[in-house]
C-alpha positions as CSV (number, residue, x, y, z in Angstrom):
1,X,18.1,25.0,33.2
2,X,17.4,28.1,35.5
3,X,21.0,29.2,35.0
4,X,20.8,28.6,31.0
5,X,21.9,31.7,29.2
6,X,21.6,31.4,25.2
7,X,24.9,32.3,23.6
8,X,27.3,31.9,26.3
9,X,29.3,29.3,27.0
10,X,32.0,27.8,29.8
11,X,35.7,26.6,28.8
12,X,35.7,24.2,31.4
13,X,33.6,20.9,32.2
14,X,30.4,21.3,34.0
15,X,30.8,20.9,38.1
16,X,31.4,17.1,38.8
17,X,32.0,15.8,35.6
18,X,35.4,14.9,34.0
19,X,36.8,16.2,30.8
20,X,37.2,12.8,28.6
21,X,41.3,12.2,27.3
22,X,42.4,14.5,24.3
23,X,39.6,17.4,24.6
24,X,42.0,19.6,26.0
25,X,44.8,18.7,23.3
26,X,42.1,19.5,20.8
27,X,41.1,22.6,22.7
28,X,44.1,24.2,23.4
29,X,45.1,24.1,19.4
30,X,42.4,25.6,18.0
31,X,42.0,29.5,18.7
32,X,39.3,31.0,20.7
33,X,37.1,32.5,17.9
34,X,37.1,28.9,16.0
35,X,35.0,27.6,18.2
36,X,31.4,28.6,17.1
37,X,29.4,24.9,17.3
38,X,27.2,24.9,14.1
39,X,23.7,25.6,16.0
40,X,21.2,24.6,13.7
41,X,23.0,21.2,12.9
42,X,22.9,21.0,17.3
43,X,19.1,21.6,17.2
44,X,18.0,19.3,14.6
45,X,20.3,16.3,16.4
46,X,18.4,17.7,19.7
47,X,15.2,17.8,18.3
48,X,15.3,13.7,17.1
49,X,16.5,12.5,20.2
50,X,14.0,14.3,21.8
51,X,11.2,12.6,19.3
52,X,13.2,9.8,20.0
53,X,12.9,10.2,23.7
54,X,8.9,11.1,23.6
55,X,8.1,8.1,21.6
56,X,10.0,5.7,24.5
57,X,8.2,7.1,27.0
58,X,4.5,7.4,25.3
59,X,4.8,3.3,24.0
60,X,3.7,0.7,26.2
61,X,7.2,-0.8,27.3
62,X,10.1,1.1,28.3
63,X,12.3,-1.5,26.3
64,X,13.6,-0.3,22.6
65,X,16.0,-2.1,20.0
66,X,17.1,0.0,17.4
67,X,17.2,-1.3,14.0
68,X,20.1,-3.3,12.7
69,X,21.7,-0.4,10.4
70,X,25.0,1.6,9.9
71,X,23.5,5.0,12.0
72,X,20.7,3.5,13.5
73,X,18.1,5.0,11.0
74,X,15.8,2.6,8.4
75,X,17.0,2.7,4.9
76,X,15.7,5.4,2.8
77,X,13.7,5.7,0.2
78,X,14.9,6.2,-3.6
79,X,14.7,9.9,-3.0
80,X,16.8,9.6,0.3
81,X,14.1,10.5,2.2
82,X,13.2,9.1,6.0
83,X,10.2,8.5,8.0
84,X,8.7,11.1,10.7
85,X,11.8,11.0,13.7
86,X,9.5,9.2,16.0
87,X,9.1,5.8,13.7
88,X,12.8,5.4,12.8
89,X,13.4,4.2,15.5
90,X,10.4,1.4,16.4
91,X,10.7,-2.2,16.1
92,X,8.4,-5.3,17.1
93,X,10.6,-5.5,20.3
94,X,9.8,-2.1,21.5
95,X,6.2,-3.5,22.2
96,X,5.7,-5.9,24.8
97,X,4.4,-9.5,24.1
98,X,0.9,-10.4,24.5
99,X,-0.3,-11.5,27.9
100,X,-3.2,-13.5,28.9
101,X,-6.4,-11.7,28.5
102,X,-10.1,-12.1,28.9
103,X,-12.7,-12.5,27.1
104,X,-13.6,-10.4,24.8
105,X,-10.4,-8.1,25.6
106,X,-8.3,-6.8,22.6
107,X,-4.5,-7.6,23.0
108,X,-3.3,-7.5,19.6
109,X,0.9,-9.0,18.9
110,X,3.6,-6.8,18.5
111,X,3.6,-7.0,14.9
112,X,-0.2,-5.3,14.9
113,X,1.2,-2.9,17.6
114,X,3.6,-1.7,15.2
115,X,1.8,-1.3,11.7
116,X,-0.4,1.1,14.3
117,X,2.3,3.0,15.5
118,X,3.5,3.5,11.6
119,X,0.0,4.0,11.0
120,X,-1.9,6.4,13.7
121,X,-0.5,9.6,14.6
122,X,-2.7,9.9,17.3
123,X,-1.9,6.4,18.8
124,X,0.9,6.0,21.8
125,X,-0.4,8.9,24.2
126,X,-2.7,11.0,25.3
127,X,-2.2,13.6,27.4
128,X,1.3,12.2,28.3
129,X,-0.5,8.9,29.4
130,X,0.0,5.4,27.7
131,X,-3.1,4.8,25.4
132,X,-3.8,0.7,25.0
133,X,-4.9,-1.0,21.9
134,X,-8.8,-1.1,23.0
135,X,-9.3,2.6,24.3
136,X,-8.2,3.5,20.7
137,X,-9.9,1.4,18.8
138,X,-12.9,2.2,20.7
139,X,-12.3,5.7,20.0
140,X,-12.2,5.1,16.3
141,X,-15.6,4.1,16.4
142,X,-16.5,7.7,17.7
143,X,-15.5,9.7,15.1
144,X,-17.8,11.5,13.4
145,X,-15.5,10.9,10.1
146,X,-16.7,7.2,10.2
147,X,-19.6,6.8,8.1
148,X,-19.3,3.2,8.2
149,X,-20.2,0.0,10.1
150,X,-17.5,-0.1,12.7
151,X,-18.1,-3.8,14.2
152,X,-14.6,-5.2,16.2
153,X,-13.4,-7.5,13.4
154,X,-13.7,-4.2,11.5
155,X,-11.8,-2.0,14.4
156,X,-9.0,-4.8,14.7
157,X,-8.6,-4.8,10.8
158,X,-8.0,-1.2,10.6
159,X,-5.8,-1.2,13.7
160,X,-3.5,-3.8,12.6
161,X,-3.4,-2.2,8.8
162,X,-4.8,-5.7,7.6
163,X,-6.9,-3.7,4.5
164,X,-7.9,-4.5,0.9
165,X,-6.2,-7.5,-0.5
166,X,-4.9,-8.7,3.5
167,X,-7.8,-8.6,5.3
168,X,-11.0,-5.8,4.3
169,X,-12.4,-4.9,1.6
170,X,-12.0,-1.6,0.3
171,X,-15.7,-1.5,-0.4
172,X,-16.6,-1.8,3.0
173,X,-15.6,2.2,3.7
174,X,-18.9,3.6,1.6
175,X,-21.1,5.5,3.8
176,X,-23.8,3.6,5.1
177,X,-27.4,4.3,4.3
178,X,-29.3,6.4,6.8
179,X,-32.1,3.9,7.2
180,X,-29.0,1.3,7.7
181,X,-27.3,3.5,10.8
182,X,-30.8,3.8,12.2
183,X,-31.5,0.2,12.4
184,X,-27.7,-0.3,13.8
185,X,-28.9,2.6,16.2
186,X,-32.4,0.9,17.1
187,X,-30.6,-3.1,17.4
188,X,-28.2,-4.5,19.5
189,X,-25.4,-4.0,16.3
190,X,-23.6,-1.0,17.7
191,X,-23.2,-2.6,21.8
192,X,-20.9,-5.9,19.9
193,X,-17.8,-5.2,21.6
194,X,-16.3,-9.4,21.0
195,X,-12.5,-8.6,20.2
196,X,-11.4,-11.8,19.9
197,X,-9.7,-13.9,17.2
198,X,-13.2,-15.8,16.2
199,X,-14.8,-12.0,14.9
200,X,-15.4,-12.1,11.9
201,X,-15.6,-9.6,8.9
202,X,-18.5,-8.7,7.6
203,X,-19.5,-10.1,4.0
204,X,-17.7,-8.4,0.8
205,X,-18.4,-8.7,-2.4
206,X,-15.9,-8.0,-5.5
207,X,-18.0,-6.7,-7.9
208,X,-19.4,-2.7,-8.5
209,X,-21.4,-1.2,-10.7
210,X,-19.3,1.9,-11.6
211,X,-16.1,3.8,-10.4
212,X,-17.7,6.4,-8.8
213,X,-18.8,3.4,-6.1
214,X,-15.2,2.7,-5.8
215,X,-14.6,6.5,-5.6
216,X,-17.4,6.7,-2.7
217,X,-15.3,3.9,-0.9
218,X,-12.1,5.7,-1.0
219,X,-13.6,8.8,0.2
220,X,-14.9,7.0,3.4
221,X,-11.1,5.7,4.2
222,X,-9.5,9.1,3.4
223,X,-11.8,10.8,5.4
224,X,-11.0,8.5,8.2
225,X,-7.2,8.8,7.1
226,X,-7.1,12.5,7.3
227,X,-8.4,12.3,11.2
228,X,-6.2,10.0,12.3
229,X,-3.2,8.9,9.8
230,X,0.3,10.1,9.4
231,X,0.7,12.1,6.4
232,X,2.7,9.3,4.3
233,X,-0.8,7.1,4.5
234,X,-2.2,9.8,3.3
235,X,-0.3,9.7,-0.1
236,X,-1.9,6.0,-0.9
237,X,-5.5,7.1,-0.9
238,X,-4.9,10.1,-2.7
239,X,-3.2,7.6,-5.6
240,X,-5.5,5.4,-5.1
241,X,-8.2,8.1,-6.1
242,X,-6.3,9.5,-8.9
243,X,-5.8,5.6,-10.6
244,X,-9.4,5.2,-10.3
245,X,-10.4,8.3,-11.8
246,X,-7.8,8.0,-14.6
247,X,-10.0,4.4,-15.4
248,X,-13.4,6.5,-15.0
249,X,-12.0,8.9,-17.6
250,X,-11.0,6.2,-20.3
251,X,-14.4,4.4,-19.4
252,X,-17.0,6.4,-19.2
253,X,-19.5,3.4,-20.2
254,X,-18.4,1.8,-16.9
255,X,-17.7,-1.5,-18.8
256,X,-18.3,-4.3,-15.8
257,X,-15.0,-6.3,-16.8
258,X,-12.8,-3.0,-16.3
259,X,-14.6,-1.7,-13.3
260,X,-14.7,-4.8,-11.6
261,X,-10.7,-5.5,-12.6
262,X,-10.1,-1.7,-11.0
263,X,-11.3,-2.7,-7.8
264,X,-9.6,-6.1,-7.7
265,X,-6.2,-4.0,-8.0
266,X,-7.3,-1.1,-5.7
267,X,-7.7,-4.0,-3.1
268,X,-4.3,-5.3,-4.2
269,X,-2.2,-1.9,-3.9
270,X,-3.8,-1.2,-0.6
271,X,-3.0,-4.7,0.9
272,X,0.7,-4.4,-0.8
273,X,1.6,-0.8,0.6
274,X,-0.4,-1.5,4.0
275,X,1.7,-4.7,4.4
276,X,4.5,-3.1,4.9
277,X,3.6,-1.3,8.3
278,X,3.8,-4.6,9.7
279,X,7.7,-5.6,8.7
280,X,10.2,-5.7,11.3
281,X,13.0,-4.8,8.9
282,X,15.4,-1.5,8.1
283,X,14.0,-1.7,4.7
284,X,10.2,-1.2,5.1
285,X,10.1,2.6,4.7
286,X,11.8,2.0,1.2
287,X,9.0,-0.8,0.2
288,X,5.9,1.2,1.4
289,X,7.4,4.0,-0.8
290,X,7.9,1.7,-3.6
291,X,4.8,0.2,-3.4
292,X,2.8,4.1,-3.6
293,X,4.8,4.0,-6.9
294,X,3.3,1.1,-8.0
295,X,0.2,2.8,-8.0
296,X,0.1,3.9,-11.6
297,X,-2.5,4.0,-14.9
298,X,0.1,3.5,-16.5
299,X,2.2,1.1,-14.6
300,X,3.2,-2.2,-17.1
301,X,1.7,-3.9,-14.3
302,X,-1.9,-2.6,-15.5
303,X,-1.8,-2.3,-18.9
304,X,-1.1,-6.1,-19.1
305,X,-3.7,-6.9,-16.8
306,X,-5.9,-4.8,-18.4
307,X,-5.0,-5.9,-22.1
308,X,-5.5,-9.8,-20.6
309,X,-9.3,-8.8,-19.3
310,X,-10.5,-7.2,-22.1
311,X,-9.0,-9.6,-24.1
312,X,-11.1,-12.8,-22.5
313,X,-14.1,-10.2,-22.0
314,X,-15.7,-12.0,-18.9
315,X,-19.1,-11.3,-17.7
316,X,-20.1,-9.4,-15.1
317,X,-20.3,-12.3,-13.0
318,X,-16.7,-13.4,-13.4
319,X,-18.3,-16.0,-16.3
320,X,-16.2,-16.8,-19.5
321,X,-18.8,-16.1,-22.3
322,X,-19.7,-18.8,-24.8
323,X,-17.6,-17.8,-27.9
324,X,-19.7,-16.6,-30.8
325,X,-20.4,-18.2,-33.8
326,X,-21.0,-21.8,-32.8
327,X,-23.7,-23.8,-33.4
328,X,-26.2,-25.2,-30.9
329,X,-26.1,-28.3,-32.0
330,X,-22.6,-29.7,-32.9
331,X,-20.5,-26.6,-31.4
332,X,-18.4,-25.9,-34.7
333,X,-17.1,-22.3,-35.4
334,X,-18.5,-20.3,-38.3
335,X,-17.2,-17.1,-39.3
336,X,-14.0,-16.1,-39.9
337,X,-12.5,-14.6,-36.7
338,X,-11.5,-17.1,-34.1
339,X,-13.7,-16.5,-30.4
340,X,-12.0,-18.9,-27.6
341,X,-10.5,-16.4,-24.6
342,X,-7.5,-16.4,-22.9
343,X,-6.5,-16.3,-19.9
344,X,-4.8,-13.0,-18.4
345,X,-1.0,-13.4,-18.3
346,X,0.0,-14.9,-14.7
347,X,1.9,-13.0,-12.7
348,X,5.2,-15.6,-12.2
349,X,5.1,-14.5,-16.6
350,X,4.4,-11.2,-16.3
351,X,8.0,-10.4,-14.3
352,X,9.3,-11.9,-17.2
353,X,8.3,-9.5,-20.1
354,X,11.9,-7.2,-20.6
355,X,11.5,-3.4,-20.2
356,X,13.9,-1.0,-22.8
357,X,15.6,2.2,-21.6
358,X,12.5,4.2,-23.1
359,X,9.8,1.8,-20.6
360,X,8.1,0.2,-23.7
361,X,7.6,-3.7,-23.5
362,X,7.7,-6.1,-26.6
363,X,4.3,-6.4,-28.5
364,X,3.3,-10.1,-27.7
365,X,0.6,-10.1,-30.1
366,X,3.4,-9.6,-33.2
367,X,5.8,-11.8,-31.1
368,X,3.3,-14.4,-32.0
369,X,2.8,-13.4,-35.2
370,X,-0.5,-11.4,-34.8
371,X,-1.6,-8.2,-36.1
372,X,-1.9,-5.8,-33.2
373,X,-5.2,-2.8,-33.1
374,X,-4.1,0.1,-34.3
375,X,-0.6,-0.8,-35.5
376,X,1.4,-1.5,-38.2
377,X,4.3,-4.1,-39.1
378,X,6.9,-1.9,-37.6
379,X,5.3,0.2,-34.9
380,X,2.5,-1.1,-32.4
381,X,-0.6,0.4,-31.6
382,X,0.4,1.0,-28.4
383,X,3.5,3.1,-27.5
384,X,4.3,1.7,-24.5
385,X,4.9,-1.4,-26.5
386,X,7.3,-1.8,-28.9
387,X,7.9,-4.7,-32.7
388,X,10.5,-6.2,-33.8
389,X,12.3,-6.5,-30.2
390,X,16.2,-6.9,-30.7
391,X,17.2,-9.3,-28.5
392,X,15.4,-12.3,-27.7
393,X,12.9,-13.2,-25.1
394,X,13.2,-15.7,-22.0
395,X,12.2,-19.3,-23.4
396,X,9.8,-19.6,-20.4
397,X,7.9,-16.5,-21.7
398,X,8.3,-17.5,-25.6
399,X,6.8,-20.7,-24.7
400,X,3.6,-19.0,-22.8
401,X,3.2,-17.0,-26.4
402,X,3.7,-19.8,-28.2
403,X,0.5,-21.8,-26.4
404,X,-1.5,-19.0,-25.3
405,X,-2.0,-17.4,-29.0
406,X,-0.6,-20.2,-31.6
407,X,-4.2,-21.1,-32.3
408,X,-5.0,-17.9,-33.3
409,X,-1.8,-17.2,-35.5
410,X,-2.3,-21.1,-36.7
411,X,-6.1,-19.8,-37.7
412,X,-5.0,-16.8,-38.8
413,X,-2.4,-18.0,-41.5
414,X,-4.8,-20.6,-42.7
415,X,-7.4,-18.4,-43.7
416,X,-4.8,-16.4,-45.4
């Protein structure tokens, strides 16, 4: 390196090392001033294996498989775009297997060892040293960015990316109560330092009173993720944030049903993008990114599970209401409109509901022959959803319509 001079070059091999067979064919036909190597592209290739390089050295085991594609990489994304250089290149294997430990030790598998490495930009080295599994865990608990009860099962969940729907709850990131840390501070809660597979979470509960508690929650795990995540973990809580708030708008009376289904799916699209970290596969990158998509107001996904909850209108404790205008005593309707709830529609039905060029859906409601709010006979009320659907629908899905709203068409056409 000493003898290193930028911008000159030698014409011959370096001292001890042989010219491989055909360079100097190649050589000696292409004029002197031709050969001006394209710096910039030489840099950037440098610069990965470098990244490359540091993140064999800073991981645990010197051993590294490179994922089964054509050049080495994972697949893209939709836009074509890749990872940070340092986690194209990580799979289970570059992680050794777990050995016996002792009580109380945290020795999490390969697969958790990876969803960190995916996760945590901080985790792998410190100071050019190995960092293990339970020195940064217990450094997590440090932070002054967590305002939350840190227990192990808690540490472990966060390490290994097991959050919302896979593991805990998004609710458990609100701040805690200051009288709350100071009794932590004044027991025994903050010495628990039991990492093994029998921790358990603390109790969650699904139900909120309002989005700005769901807001408070996210706020705790994006302050946690801007200290320590990479910046593509970054992107879910900030969608995350936006989805809620989009529901906060359209709500502002904080109906229980909606707030409580908007946490059930926050849960859900954290668990779905966070499970991804954890895939030994060329093609996780693309399904993370695919999954931030996901997280939409406006996403089919939503409005149908929306449309299905404030169609049954449950309680706040999850109840189904008794359906108004029967009697007490013999539990015959009176009135005109017809009360019994439905159930939302089932996810293995949903994927069946066709999608046009312009993103609309057909109208179930005048599929079954039922007026829809705020529509008329050729134009629904909703303009992601489109009548008179020109080609027909799957049988599986016409029979769903068929049972889950003939008894209100049947009603409907004899009071007519």
């Amino acid at each position: 390196m000493a003898s290193f001079e930028p911008g000159t070059a030698s014409s011959g091999p370096a001292p001890g090392v042989a010219t491989p067979p055909g360079i100097n064919s190649v050589e000696s036909s292409v004029p002197d001033g031709q050969l001006k190597p394209d710096v910039l592209s030489e840099l950037r290739l440098l610069k990965e294996e470098v990244l490359r390089l540091r993140g064999m050295v800073g991981r645990p085991s010197p051993r590294v498989e490179y994922a089964a594609t054509p050049n080495g990489l994972i697949a893209p994304n939709a836009k074509g775009e890749l990872p940070p250089s340092e986690l194209r290149y990580l799979t289970s294997s570059t992680f050794p297997e777990g050995s016996k430990k002792g009580k109380g030790d945290y020795n999490p598998p390969q697969a958790h060892l990876l969803a960190a490495s995916r996760m945590f930009r901080t985790f792998g080295t410190d100071a050019g040293k190995p960092l293990s599994a339970m020195s940064f865990v217990l450094s997590l608990r440090e932070l002054d960015c967590v305002k939350f009860r840190a227990t192990p099962a808690v540490l472990m969940a966060i390490f290994s990316g097991r959050l919302g729907s896979r593991g805990l709850t998004i609710m458990h990131f609100k701040e805690s109560s200051e009288m709350a840390s100071l009794e932590d501070g004044s027991s025994n809660a903050n010495f628990a330092s039991d990492f093994s597979a029998s921790a358990q979470l603390p109790p969650a509960s699904i139900s909120c009173r309002s989005y700005e508690e769901i807001l408070d929650a996210l706020h705790g795990l994006n302050s946690l993720g801007q200290e320590v995540w990479y910046d593509h973990l970054r992107k879910l809580t900030s969608r995350l944030r936006t989805f809620v708030s989009r529901n906060k708008s359209a709500d502002p009376l904080n109906t229980p049903a909606r707030v409580r289904l908007t946490l059930l799916y926050v849960n859900k699209f954290v668990g779905a993008a966070l499970g991804f970290m954890q895939v030994d596969d060329p093609q996780w990158w693309h399904g993370f990114c695919e999954a931030l998509r996901s997280i939409d107001y406006q996403s089919p996904i939503w409005t149908m599970a929306l449309l299905g909850v404030l169609t049954q209108g449950p309680t706040e404790d999850g109840r189904q209401p008794t359906p108004r205008g029967r009697r007490e005593n013999g539990g015959r309707e009176q009135g005109g409109r017809d009360q019994v709830r439905r159930p939302a529609i089932p996810d293995e039905i949903r994927r069946l509901i066709p999608v046009n060029r312009r993103g609309q859906e057909p109208c179930l409601l005048h599929a079954a022959g039922l007026p829809c709010s705020g529509g008329s006979r050729d134009r629904c009320g909703n303009a992601r959803r489109a009548h008179n659907w020109p080609d027909r629908l799957p049988q599986q899905l016409q029979n769903w319509i068929d049972s889950t709203y003939g008894t209100r068409a049947a009603n409907d056409q004899a009071r007519r």
